[in-house]
TIKOL-169833 format. One record per residue (C-alpha): residue number from 1; x, y, z. Coordinates in pm, 1 decimal, decimal comma, padded with zeros to 6 digits, m for minus. Layout:
BEGIN
(NUM; (X; Y; Z))
...
REM end
This chain:
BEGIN
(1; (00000,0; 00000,0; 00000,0))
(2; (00252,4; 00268,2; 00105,9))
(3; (00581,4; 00147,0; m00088,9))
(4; (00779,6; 00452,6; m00007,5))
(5; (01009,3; 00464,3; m00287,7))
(6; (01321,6; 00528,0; m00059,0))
(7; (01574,9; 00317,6; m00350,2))
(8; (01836,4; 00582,2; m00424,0))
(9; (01894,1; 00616,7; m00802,4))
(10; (02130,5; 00789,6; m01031,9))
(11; (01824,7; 00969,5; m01181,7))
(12; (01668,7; 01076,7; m00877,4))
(13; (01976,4; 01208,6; m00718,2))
(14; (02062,0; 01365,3; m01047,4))
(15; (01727,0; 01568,5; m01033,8))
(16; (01796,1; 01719,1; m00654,5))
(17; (02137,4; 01775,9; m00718,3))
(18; (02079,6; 02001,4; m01058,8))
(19; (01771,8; 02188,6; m00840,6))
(20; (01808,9; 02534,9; m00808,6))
(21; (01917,2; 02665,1; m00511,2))
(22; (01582,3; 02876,4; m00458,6))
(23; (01305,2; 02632,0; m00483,0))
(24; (00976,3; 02635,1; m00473,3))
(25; (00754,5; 02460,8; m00113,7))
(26; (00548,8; 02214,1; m00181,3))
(27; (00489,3; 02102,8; 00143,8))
(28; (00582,9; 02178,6; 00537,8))
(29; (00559,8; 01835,2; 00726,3))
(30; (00633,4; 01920,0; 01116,5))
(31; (00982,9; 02055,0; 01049,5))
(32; (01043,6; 01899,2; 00738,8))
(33; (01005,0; 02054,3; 00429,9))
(34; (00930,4; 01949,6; 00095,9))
(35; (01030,3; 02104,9; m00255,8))
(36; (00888,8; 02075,8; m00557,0))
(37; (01222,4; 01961,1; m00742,4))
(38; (01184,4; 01656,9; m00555,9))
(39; (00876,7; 01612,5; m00656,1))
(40; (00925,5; 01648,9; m00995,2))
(41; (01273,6; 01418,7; m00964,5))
(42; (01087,8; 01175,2; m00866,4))
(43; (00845,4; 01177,5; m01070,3))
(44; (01087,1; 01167,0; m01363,2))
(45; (01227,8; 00858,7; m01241,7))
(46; (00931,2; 00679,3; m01197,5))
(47; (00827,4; 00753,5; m01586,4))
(48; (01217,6; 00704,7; m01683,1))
(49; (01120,4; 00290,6; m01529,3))
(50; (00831,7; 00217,8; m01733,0))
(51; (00559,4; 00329,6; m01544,6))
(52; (00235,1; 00462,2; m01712,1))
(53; (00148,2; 00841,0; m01728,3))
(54; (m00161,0; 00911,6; m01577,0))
(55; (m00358,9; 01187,9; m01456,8))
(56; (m00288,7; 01109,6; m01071,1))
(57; (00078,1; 00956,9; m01123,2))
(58; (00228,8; 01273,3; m00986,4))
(59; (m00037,8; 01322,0; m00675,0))
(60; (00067,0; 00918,9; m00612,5))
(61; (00422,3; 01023,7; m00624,6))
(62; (00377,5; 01414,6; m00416,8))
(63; (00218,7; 01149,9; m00151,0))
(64; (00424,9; 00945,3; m00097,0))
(65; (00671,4; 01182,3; m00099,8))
(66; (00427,1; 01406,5; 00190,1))
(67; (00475,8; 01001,3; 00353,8))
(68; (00858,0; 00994,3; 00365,4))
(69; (00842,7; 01360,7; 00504,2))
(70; (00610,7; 01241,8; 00779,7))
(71; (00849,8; 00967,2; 00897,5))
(72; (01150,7; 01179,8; 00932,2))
(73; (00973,5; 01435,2; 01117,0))
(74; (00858,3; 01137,3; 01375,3))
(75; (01227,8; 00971,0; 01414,1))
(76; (01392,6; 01346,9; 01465,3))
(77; (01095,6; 01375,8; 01735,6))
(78; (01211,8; 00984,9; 01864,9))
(79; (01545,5; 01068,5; 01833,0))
(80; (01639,6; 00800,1; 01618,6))
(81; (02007,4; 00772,4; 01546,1))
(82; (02199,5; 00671,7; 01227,8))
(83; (02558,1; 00604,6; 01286,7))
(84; (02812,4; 00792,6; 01085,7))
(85; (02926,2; 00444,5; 01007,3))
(86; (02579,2; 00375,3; 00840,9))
(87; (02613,2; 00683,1; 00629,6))
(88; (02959,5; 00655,9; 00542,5))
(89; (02947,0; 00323,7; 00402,7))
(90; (02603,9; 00397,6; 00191,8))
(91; (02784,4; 00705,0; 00052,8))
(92; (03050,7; 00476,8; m00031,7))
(93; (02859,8; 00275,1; m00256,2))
(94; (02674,0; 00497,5; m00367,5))
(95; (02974,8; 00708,9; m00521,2))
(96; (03131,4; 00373,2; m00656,7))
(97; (02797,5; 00287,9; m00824,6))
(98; (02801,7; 00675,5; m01001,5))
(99; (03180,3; 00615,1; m01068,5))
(100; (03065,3; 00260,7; m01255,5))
(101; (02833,7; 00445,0; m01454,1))
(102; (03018,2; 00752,2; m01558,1))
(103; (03331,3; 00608,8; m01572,8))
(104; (03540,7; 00805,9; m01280,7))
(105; (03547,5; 01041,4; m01039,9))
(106; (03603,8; 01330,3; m01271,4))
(107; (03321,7; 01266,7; m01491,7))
(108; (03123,4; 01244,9; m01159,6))
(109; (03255,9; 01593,8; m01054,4))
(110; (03166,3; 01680,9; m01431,5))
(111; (02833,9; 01553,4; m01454,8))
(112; (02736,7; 01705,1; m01143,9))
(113; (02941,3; 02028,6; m01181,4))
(114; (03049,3; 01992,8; m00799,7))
(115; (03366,3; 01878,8; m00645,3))
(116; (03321,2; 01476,6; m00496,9))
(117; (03360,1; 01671,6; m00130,4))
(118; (03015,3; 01853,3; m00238,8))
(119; (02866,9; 01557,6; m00363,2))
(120; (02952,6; 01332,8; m00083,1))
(121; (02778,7; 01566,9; 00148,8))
(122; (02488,5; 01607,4; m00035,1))
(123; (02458,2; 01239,2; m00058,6))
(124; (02480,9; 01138,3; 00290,1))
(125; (02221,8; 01454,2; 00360,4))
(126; (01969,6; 01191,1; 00125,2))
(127; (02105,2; 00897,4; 00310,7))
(128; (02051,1; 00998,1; 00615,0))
(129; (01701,7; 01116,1; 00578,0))
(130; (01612,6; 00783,3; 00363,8))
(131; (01766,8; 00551,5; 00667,0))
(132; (01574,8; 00777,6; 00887,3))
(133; (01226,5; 00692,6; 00723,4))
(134; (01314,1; 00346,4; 00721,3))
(135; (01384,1; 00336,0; 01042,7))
(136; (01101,5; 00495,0; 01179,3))
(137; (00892,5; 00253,5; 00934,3))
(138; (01065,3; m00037,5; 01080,7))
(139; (00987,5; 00090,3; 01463,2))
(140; (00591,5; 00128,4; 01405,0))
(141; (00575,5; m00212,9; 01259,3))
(142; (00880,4; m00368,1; 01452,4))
(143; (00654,6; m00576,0; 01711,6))
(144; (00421,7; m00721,9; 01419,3))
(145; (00354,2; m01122,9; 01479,3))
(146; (00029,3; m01294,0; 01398,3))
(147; (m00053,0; m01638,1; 01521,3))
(148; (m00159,7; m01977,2; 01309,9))
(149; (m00495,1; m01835,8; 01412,1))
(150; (m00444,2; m01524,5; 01224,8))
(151; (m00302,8; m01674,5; 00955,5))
(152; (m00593,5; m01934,5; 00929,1))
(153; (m00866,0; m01664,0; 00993,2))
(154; (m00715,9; m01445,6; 00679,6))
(155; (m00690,0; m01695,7; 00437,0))
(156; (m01053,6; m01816,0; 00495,4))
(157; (m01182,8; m01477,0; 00439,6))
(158; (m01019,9; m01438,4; 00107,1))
(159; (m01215,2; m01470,2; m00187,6))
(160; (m01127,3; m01757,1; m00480,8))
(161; (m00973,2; m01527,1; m00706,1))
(162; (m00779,1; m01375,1; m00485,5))
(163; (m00616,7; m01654,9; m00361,0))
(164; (m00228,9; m01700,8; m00542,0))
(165; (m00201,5; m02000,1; m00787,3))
(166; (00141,0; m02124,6; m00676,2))
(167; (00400,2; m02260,4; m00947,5))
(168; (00562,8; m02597,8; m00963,4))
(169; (00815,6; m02602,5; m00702,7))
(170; (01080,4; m02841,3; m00567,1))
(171; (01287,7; m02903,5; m00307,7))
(172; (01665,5; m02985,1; m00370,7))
(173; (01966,4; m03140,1; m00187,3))
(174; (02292,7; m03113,9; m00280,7))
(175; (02683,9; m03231,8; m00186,1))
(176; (02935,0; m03023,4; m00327,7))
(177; (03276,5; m03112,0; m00336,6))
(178; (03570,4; m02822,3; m00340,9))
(179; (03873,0; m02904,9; m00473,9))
(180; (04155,3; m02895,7; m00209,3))
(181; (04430,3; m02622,0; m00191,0))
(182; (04743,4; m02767,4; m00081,1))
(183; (04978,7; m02664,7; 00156,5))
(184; (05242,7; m02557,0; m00093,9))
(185; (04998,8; m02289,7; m00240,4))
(186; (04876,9; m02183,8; 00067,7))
(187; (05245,0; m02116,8; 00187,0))
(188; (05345,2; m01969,1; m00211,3))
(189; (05063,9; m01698,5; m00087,0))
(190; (05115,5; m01619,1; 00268,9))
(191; (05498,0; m01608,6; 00175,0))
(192; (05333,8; m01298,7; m00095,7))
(193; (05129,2; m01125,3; 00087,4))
(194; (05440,8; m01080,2; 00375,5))
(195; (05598,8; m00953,4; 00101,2))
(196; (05361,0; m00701,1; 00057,8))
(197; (05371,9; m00652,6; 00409,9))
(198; (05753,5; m00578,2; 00420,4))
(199; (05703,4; m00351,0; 00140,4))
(200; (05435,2; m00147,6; 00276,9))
(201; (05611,2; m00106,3; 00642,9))
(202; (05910,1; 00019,3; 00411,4))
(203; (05729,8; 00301,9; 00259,7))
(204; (05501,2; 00151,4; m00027,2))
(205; (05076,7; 00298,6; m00035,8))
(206; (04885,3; 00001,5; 00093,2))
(207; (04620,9; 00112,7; m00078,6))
(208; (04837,2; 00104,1; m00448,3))
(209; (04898,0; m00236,9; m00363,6))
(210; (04567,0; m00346,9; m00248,3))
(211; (04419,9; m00176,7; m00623,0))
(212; (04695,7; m00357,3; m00812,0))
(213; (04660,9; m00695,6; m00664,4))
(214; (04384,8; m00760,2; m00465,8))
(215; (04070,5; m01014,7; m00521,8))
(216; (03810,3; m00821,7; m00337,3))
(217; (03712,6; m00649,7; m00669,1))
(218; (03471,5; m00498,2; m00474,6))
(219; (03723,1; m00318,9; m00230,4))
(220; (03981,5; m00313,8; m00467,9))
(221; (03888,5; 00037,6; m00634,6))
(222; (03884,6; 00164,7; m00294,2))
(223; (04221,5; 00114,8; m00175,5))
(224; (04138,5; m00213,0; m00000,3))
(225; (03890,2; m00017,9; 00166,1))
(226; (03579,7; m00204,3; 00379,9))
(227; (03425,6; 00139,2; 00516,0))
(228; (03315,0; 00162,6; 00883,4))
(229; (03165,7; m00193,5; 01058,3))
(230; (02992,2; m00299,3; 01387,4))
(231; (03134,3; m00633,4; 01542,5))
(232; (02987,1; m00940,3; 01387,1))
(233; (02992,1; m00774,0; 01028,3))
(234; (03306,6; m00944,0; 00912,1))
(235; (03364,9; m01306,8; 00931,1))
(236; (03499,4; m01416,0; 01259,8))
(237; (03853,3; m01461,7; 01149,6))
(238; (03905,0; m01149,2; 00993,9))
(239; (03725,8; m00997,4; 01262,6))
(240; (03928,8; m01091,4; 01552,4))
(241; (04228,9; m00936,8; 01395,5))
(242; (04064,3; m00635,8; 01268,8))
(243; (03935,5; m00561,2; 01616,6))
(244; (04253,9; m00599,4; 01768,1))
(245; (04464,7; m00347,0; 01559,9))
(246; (04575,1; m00013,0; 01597,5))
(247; (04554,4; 00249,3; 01384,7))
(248; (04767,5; 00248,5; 01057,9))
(249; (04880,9; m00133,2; 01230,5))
(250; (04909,1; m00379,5; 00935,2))
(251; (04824,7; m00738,1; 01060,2))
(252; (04999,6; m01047,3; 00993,9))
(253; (04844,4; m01282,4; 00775,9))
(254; (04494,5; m01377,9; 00822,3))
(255; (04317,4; m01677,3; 00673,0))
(256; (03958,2; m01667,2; 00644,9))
(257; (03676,2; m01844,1; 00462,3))
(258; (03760,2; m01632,9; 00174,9))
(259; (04138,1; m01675,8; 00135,9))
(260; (04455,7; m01511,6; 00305,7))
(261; (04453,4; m01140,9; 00397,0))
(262; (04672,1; m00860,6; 00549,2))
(263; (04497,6; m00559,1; 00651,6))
(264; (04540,6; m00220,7; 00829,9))
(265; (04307,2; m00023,2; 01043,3))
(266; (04215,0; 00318,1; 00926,4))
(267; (03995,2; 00459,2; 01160,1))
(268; (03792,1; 00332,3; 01515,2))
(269; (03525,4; 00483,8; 01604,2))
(270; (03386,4; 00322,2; 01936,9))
(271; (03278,5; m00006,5; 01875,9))
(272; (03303,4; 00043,3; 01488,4))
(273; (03637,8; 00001,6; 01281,3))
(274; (03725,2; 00132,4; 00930,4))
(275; (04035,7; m00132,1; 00761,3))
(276; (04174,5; m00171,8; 00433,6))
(277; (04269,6; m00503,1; 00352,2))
(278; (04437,0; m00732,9; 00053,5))
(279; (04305,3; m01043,7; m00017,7))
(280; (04450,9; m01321,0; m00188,6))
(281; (04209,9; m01549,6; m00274,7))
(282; (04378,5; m01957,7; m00352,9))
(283; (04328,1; m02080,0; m00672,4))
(284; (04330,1; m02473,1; m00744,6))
(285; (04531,2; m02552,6; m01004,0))
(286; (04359,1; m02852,0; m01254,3))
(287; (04522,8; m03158,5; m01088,8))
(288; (04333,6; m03067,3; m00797,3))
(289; (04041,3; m02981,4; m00965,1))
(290; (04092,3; m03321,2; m01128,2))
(291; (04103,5; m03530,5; m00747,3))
(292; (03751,3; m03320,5; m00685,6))
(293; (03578,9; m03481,4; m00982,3))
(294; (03712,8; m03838,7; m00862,2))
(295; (03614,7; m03773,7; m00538,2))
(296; (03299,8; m03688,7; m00693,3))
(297; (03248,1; m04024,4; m00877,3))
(298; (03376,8; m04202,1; m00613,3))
(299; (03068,1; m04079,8; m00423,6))
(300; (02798,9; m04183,7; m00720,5))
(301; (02980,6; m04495,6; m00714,2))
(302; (02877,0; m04534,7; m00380,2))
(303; (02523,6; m04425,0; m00370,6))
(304; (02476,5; m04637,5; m00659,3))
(305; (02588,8; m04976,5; m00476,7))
(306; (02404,9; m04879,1; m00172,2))
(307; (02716,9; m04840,5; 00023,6))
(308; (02567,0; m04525,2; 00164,4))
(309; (02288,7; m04297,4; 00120,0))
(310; (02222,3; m03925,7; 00002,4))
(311; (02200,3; m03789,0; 00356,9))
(312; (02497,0; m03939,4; 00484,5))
(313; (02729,1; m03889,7; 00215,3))
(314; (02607,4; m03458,9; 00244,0))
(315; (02721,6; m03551,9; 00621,2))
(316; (03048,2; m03730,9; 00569,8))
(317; (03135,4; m03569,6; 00190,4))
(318; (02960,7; m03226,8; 00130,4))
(319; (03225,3; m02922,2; 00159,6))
(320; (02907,5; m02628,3; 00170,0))
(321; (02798,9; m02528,2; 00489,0))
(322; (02446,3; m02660,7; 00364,7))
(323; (02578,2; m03020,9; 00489,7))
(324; (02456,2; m02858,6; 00825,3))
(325; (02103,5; m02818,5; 00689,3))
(326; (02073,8; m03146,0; 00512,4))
(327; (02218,5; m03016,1; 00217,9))
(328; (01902,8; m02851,5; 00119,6))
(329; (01937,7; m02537,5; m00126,2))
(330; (01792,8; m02212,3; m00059,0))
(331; (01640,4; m02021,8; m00277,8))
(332; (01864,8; m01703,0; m00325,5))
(333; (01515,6; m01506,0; m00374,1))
(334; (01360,7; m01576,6; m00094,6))
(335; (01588,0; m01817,6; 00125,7))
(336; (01313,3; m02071,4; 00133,8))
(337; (01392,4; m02437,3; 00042,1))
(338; (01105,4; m02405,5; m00241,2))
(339; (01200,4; m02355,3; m00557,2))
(340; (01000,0; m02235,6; m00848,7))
(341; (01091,2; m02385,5; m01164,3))
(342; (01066,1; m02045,5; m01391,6))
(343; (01281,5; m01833,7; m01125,9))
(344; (01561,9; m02093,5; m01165,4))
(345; (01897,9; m02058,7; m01349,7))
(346; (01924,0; m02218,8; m01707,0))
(347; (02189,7; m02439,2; m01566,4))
(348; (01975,0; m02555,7; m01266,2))
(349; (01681,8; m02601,8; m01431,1))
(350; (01798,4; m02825,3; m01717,5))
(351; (01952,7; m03038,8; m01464,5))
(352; (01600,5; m03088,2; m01217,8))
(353; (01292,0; m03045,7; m01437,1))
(354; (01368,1; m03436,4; m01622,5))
(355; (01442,5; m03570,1; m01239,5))
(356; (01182,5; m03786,8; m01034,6))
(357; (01155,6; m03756,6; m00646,0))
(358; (01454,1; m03939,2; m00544,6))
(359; (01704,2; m03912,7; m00875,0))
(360; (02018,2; m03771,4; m00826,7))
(361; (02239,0; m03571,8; m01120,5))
(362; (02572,5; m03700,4; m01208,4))
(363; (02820,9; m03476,5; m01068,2))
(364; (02847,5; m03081,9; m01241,3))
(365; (03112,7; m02844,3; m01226,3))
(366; (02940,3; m02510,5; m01083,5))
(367; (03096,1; m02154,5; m00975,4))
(368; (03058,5; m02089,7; m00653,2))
(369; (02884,7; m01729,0; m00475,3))
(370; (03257,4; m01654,4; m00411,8))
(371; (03334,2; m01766,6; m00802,4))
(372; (03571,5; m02073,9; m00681,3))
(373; (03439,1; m02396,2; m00881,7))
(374; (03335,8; m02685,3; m00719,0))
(375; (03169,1; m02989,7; m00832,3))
(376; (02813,9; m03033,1; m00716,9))
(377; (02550,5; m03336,3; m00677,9))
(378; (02194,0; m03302,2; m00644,9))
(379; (01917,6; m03467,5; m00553,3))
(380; (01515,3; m03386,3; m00568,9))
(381; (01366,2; m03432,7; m00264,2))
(382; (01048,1; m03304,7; m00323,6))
(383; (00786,6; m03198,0; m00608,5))
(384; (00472,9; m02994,9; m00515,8))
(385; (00267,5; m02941,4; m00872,1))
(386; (00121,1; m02609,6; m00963,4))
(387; (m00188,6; m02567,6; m00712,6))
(388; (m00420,6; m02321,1; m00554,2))
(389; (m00214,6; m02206,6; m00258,6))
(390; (m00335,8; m02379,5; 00059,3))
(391; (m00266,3; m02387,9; 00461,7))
(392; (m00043,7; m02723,5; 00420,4))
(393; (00144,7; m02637,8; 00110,3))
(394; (00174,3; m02276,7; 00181,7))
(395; (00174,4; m02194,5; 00557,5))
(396; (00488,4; m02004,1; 00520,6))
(397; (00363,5; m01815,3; 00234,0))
(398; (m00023,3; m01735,0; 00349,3))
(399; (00197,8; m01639,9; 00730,8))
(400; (00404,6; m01389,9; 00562,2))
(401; (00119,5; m01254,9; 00344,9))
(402; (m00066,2; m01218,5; 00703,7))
(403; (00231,0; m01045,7; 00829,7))
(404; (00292,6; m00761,2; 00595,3))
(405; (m00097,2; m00755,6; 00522,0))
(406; (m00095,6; m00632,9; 00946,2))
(407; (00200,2; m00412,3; 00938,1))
(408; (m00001,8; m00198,2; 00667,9))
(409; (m00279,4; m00171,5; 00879,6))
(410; (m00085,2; m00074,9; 01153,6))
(411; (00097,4; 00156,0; 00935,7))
(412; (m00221,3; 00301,3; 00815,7))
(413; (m00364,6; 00393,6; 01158,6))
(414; (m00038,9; 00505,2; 01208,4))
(415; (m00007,4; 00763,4; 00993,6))
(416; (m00358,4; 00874,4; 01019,9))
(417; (m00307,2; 00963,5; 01392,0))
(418; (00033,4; 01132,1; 01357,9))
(419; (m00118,1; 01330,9; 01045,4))
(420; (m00366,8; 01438,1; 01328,2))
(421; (m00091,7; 01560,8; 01578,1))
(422; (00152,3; 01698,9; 01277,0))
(423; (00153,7; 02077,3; 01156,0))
(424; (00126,8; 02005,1; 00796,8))
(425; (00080,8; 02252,9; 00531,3))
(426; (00067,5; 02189,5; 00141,4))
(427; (00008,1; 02384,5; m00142,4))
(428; (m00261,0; 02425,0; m00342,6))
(429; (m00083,3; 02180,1; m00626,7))
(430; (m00110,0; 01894,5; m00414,1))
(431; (m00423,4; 01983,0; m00257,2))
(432; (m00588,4; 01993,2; m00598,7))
(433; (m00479,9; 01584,6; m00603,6))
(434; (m00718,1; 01273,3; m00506,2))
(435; (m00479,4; 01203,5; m00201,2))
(436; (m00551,6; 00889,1; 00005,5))
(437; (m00486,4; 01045,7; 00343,0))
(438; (m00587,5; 01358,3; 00518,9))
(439; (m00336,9; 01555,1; 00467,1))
(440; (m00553,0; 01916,8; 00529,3))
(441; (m00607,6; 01900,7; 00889,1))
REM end
């Protein structure tokens, strides 16, 4: 009902930033004040995504707008808190996603005709009042549960057509088997990043050799940069080190679930940290790969004779942390063990829709989330045939539909008593729309 289109895009941002710096009001929500360049901004980027022109599309979008206002004023009344960390780190991306589409941080400064210092304080000034409405979203709805008699009692009331017509989905298990790094490569790359180490403590930019050779792309073009973090953020290896520094301290080698890593602490901040690291992710070379895909068959070989079954080979054999879930795989959409056929990869799909309950592939070299290679077996556990959704099938479904269908209710009454308690003034643009709300009190 109230989607609150707090996504940050390119378009959007480009809008507020070119506004002039005399603007028209278009609203007054408690403090908060709202111009008509956003307005229009926004509006711009909702046409820019496809969505149809109509007569009320830019009352729908002033509204919303007037509802993001509204929740700002009410978490600067609360109080409610975002961390310079929070900010810093959203900026972050947020810069390296303009710098990815423009190409660098000249043609940012260019497109924008500001220096990056401008821009990066205009940006967090968004962030901060988009984490703010979230937040304050988040806190009216935060203590939202409904029982199996809620759930039930909803579903019952809902008329035939509304009720979803669920896909074919399936359930999957899988072992996946890594091939091994040995310890000669695992030495070959400590023994290089204390190299780095050396040089670095003689003089040399961490952050030139972090660009140049590290494989965190994604902290790469930022110096080895990671941006500010609470505890339990980082995996617990890295973490423990990281905590532990001081500043401009470069650790000694640190391996972690995703390779080997020296880092250096920037900046602490309480019980939040700012460190640059290098990573050095190991590589299999193909006689290893090679052992995996014995190993592999060696596994078929023993399903196949009965030596052992599917759930104890994921115990003794899998390398995935799934082995401690039964080897089921999640769904990357919605982390559920349910699988719809038509939201599946290519790859995925071609190997399941052919398999009966029970069958299991012959072993498939995949790339991993962290783009190692592995080879994976599955097996389909379950089928469930396109149906009308239903309380035995669908619990978790129906429950989550019963959730979010009482957080908008609450969110609704919500908003209609702070409007009620909120100095609000709009002008007579808005007030000419079909709003939803009272706005005019």
């Amino acid at each position: 009902m109230y989607r609150l289109s707090l996504f940050f895009h390119l378009f959007v941002f480009s809008g507020i930033m070119h506004a002039q710096s005399i603007d028209n009001i278009s609203a007054v929500v408690g403090a908060e004040m709202l111009l008509k360049s956003e307005i229009e901004a926004q509006y711009a980027q909702f046409l820019s995504q496809g969505a149809v022109k109509s007569s009320n599309t830019w009352c729908e979008v002033a509204e919303e707008l007037l509802l993001q206002k509204l929740f700002i004023n009410q978490a600067n009344i609360d109080s409610l808190i975002i961390s310079d960390g929070e900010i810093d780190n959203e900026v972050k991306q947020r810069i390296t996603y303009f710098e990815r589409q423009l190409g660098s941080i000249e043609r940012i400064e260019e497109y924008f005709n500001k220096s990056i210092s401008d821009i990066q304080v205009e940006v967090a000034t968004i962030v901060e009042q988009q984490f703010k409405a979230q937040r304050m979203q988040a806190k009216v709805t935060s203590a939202v549960k409904v029982t199996p008699a809620e759930v039930q009692d909803l579903f019952v009331k809902l008329d035939d057509q509304d009720i979803p017509t669920i896909p074919t989905q399936v359930e999957i298990s899988q072992i996946v088997i890594k091939p091994k790094i040995s310890d000669k490569q695992k030495d070959e790359i400590r023994k290089r990043l204390n190299d780095f180490r050396d040089r670095i403590n003689k003089g040399e930019d961490f952050k030139v050799l972090a660009a140049l050779y590290s494989d965190d792309a994604g902290s790469a073009n930022r110096g080895g940069e990671l941006g500010f973090v609470n505890r339990g953020d980082l995996v617990p290896e890295f973490e423990r080190v990281a905590f532990r520094l001081q500043e401009d301290e470069i650790s000694e080698v640190v391996e972690s679930t995703y390779g080997f890593h020296i880092m250096q602490l920037i900046e602490r901040r309480g019980e939040q940290i700012n460190v640059r690291h290098i990573l050095i992710k190991p590589k299999p070379n193909s006689q290893s790969i090679k052992d995996a895909q014995d190993e592999a068959n060696r596994i078929i070989n023993e399903l196949d004779s009965g030596i052992i079954n599917f759930s104890e080979a994921i115990i003794k054999y899998s390398d995935d942390e799934s082995k401690n879930n039964g080897g089921l795989l999640l769904n990357p959409n919605t982390m559920s063990t349910k699988h719809s056929l038509n939201d599946m990869s290519d790859n995925l799909k071609i190997k399941i829709e052919g398999l009966k309950e029970g069958d299991v592939t012959n072993p498939t070299l995949i790339k991993m989330p962290d783009e190692t290679s592995a080879y994976r077996i599955l097996r389909l556990n379950k089928r469930v045939l396109e149906h009308k959704a239903n309380l035995v099938d669908d619990f978790r479904m129906i429950h989550d539909f019963a959730v979010n269908d009482k957080k908008q209710r609450i969110l609704l009454n919500w908003i209609n008593r702070t409007i009620g308690t909120t100095y609000i003034r709009i002008s007579d643009e808005i007030q000419g729309c079909e709003l939803k709300n009272n706005w005019i009190n």
